[in-house]
N, C-alpha and C positions, 0 to 999 in steps of 0.2 A: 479773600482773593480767590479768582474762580480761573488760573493761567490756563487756557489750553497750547500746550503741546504740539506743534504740528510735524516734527519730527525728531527722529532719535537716531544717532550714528551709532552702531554697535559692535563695528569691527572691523576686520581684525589686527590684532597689534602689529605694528611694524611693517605696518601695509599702504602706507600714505592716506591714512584719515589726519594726520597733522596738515596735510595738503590739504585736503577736500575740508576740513574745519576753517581752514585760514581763505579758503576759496568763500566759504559763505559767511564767515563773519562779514568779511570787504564787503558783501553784496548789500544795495543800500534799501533792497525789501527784506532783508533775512536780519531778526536778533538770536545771537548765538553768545550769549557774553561770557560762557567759561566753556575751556574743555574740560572732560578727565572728572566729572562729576562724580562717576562710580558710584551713584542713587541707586540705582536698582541692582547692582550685585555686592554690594558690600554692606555691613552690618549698620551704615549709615540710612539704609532701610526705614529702622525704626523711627528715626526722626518723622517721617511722615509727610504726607505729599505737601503739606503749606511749606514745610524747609527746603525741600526740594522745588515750589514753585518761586520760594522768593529770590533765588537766582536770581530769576526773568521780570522781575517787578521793578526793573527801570524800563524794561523793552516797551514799546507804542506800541499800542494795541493793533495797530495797521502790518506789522510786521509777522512775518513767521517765524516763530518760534520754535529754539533749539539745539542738541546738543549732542556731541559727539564722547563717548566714554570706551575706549576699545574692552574692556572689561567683560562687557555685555555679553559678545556672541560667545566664550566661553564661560561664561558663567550658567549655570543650569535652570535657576531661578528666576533670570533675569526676565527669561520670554511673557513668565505668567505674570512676573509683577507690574512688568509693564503693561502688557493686555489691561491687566486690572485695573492700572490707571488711566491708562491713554489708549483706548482700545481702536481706536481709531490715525492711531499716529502712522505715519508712515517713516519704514525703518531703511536704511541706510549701510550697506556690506561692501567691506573692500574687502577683497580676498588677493592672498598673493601666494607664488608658488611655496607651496609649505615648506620646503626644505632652506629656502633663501628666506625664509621668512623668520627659521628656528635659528638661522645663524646668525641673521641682524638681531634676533633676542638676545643672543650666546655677545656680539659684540657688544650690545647695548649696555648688558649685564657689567662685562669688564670695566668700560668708561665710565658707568656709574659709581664703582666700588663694591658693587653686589658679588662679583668672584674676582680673586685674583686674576692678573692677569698672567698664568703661566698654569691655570684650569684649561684644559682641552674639551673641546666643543663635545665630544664623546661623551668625558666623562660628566659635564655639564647636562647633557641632552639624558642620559643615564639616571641622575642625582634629583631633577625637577621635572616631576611628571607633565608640569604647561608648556616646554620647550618640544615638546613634540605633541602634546594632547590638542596646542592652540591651530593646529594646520589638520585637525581633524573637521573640514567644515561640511561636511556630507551631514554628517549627526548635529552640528552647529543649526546648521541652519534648519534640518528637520524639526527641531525644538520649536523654531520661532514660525515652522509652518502649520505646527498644532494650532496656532493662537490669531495668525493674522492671513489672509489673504494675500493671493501671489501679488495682487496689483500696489500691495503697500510696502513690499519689500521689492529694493532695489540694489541689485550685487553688482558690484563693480569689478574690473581683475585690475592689478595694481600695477602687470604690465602694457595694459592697454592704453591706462591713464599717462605710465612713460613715455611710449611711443608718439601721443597725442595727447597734450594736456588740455587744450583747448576743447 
């Protein structure tokens, strides 16, 4: 199985890539059949790109192929593993105001179970270095400019997409 790749969503969390994912599954040229794959920054790495293309091995070949993982733009690794695979894919960044961004984490976290709910956003943002390190995208995206070409990366700001979703 020889999948290419035609794009890659990589960030960042809590920024409306669940929008812009659910925007191009619907779309009837785009296959996108999982989000949150976490392929290229998690230790599921090692499985190897056939594991990772078999995702996409219902998608018709006619379509473009792809997937959205917020993982990516902070992960450090992520830029060059990717390059190494899909050197050619064009990447995909929502960026949102960092500090609304660190707090939708700080709520996200509560709702989930991941911190009590009576944890204050301080002490939270304090305790886990990615509640403040994931709205560093200045260094984020420099990573992914070692590896790819400005025309394959495309940043979105996540209050632009509120104002006009269209």
């Amino acid at each position: 199985m020889d999948t290419m790749i035609d794009f890659i969503g990589i960030g960042a969390q809590k920024s409306g890539t669940s929008w812009a994912y659910t925007c191009l599954y619907d779309h009837p040229q785009v296959c996108a059949p999982i989000k949150e794959i976490h392929f290229f920054s998690r230790p599921r790495f090692s499985e190897g790109k056939e594991w990772y293309e078999h995702h996409f091995a219902a998608c018709d070949l006619a379509k473009i192929k792809g997937e959205f993982s917020t993982s990516y733009l902070y992960a450090t690794e992520a830029p060059e593993r990717i390059h190494g695979l899909y050197p050619n894919a064009k990447l995909i960044a929502i960026l949102r105001n960092p500090i609304d961004r660190a707090y939708s984490q700080y709520r996200n976290a509560i709702k989930a179970g991941e911190i009590k709910e009576d944890t204050t956003f301080e002490f939270y943002a304090a305790n886990d270095q990615s509640v403040l390190g994931q709205g560093m995208y200045a260094e984020q995206i420099a990573r992914f400019d070692r590896y790819f070409r400005p025309e394959q990366l495309l940043v979105l700001i996540y209050e632009d997409i509120k104002k006009d979703p269209v």
